[in-house]
C-alpha positions in Angstrom: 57.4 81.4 149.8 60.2 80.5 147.4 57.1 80.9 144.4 55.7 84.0 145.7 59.3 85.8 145.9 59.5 85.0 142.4 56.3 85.6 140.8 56.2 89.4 142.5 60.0 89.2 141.1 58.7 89.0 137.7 56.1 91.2 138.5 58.6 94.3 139.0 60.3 93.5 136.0 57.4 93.4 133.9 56.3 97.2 135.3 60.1 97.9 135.1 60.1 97.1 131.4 57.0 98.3 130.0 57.0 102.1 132.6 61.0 102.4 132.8 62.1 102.4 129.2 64.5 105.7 129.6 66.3 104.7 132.7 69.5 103.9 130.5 69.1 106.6 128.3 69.3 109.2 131.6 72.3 107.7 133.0 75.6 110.1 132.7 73.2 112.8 131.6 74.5 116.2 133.0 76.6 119.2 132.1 79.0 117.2 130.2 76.0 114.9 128.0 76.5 116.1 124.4 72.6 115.6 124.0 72.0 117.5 126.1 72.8 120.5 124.0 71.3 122.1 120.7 71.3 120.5 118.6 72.3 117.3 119.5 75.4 115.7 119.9 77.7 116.0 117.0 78.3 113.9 113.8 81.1 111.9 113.1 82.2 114.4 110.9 82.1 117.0 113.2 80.5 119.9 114.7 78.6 120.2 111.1 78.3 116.6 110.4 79.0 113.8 108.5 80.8 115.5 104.9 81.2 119.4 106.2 84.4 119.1 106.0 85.2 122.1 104.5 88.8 121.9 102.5 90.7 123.9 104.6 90.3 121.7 107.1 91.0 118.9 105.1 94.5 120.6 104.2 95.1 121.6 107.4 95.0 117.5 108.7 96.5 116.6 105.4 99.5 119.1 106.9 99.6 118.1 110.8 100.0 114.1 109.5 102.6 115.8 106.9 104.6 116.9 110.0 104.1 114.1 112.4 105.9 112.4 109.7 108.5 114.4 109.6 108.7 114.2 113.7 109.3 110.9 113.6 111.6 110.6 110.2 114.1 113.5 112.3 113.7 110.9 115.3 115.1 108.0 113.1 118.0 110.0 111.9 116.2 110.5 108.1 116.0 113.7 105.8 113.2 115.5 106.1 110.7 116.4 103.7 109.1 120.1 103.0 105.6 119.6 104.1 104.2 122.4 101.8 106.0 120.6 98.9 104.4 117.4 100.1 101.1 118.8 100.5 100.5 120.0 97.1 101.9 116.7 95.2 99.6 114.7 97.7 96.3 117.5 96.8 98.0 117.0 93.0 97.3 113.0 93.0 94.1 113.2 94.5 92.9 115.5 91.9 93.4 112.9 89.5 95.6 110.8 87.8 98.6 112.3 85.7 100.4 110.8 83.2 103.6 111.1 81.9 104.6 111.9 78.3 105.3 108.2 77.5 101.8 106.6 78.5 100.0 109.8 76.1 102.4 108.8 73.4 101.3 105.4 73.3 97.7 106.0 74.5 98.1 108.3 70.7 99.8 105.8 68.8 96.9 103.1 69.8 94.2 105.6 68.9 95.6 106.5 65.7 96.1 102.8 65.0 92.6 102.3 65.9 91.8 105.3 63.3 93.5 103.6 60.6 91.9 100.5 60.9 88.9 101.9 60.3 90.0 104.6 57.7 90.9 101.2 56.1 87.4 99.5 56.6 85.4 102.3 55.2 84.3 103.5 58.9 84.3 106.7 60.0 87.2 108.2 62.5 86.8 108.7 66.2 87.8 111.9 68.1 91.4 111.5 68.6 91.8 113.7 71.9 88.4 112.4 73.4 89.5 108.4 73.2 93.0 109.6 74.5 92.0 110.7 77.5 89.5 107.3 77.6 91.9 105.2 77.3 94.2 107.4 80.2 91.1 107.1 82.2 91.1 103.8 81.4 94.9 102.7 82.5 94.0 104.8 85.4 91.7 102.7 86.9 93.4 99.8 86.4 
């Protein structure tokens, strides 16, 4: 009896498995299933997918964590920032790197260095400006 249970058990598992495959797939489907819908169900980077993020957006998230911050600096007694003022020096660093007038004045005097040596060797001279901003591309990085 015991065998027979068992072997019509594995029996209905088998058809289960091989005519069922969608059973999970169905469950919670209903007015609320983002599949459902056209489409599909959105991207992780939104309605428009992955990278749509167009850069107003990006601002506009840039300036609710800007003033989340400042929530919670007013909350521990600190100053508060201006989140516009914030905002652009953050959208100014991520534009690229800046350097200060020291760190060009060197980068210079290390290219024109470099220029000597080879005025002095009888090679010719590289482009002054273009290895400038190499080597500020360079410290950059690192």
């Amino acid at each position: 009896m015991v065998f027979a249970l068992v072997a019509l058990s594995g029996l209905i598992a088998i058809a289960v498995l091989l005519g069922g495959g969608r059973g999970l797939d169905d469950i919670g489907a209903g007015g609320l299933d983002l599949r459902s819908g056209p489409g599909g169900p959105p991207g992780p980077g939104g309605a428009d997918g992955p990278g749509q993020e167009t850069e107003e957006m990006r601002q506009d998230d840039i300036r609710q964590m800007l003033e989340a911050r400042n929530r919670r600096r007013i909350a521990r007694g600190e100053t508060v920032r201006d989140v516009e003022d914030e905002l652009r020096e953050l959208l100014d660093e991520a534009a690229g790197p800046r350097h200060d007038e020291e760190a060009i004045a060197e980068a210079r005097a290390v290219v024109e260095a470099r220029n000597a040596r080879r005025r002095r060797r009888g090679e010719p001279e590289g482009d002054v400006e273009r290895e400038i901003a190499e080597l500020l591309d360079r410290i950059g990085d690192g």
